[in-house]
C-alpha positions in Angstrom: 9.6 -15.4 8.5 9.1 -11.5 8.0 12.2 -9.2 7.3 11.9 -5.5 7.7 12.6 -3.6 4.9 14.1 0.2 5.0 12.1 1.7 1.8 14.0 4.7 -0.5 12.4 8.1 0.5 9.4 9.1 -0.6 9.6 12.6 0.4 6.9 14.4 2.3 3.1 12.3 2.2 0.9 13.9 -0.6 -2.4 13.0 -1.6 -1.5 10.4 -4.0 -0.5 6.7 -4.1 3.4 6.2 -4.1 5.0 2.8 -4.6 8.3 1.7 -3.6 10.7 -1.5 -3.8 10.5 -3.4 -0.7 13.4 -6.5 -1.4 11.7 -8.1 -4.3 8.2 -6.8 -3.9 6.6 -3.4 -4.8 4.9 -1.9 -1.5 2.6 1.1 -2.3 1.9 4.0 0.2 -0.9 5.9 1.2 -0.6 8.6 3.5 -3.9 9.6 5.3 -4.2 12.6 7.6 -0.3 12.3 8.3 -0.7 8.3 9.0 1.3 6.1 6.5 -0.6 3.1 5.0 1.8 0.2 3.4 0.1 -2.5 1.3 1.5 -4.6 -1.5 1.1 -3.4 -4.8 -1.5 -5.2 -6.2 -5.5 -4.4 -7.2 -7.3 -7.1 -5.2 -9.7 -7.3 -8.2 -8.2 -7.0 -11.1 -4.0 -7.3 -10.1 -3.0 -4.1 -11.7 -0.6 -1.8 -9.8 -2.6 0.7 -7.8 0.3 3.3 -8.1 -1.9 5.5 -11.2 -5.1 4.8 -8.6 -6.9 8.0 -6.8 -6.9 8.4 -3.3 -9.5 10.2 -2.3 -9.1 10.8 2.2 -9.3 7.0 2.8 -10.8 5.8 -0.4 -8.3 4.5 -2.9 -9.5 3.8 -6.7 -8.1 1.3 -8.7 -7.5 3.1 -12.1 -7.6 -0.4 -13.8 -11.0 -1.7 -12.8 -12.6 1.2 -10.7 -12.3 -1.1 -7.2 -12.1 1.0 -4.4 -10.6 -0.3 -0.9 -10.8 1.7 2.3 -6.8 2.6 3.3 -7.8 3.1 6.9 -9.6 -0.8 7.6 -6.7 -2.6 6.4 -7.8 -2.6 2.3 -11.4 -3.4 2.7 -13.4 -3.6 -0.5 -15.7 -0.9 -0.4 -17.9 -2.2 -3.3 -17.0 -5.7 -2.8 -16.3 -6.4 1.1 -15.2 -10.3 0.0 -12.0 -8.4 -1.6 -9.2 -6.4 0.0 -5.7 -5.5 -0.4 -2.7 -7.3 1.4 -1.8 -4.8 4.1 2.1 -4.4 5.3 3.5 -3.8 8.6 5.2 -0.5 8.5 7.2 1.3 11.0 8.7 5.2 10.9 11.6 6.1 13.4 15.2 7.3 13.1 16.0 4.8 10.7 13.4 6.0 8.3 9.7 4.2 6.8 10.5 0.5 7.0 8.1 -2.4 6.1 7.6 -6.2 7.2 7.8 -8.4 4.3 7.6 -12.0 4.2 11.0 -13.7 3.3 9.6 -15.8 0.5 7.0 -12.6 -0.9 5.7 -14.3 -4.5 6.6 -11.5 -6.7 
């Protein structure tokens, strides 16, 4: 079962990562040209947080372990295609930037 979360604002989109809480899970958010990005928090390499990582257009850098994942294509590994992050649904409308989150999200 997925429940949609209403995340705190995040104010305008910039040109870094910004996480968020999301129930029990931390969703990060990547906003390229205007389009909002939602994955779950997590460096499919190395697990870190990817909220200190570099996005540079659609290429986001892992500041832990130097993986980069491709925002646009749903978190694709760029140097590693086997590897990718765990995309969110997300939604913006009058009730603000919500996300789909699984009911039982591991944390």
């Amino acid at each position: 079962d997925v429940g949609w979360v209403t995340l705190p604002s995040i104010g305008p989109p910039s040109s870094r990562p910004v996480t968020a809480a999301a129930g029990d899970i931390t969703v990060l958010l990547c906003a390229v040209r205007g389009t909002l990005y939602a994955y779950r928090d997590a460096c499919a390499a190395c697990g870190k947080s990817l909220a200190d990582g570099t996005l540079d257009r659609e290429k986001l850098t892992c500041a832990g372990c130097g993986a980069r994942y491709d925002v646009r294509l749903a978190g694709k590994g760029l140097d590693d295609p086997a590897l990718h992050l765990d995309p969110l649904p997300l939604l913006t409308d009058s009730q603000g930037v919500r996300v789909a989150v699984p009911e039982t999200a591991p944390s």
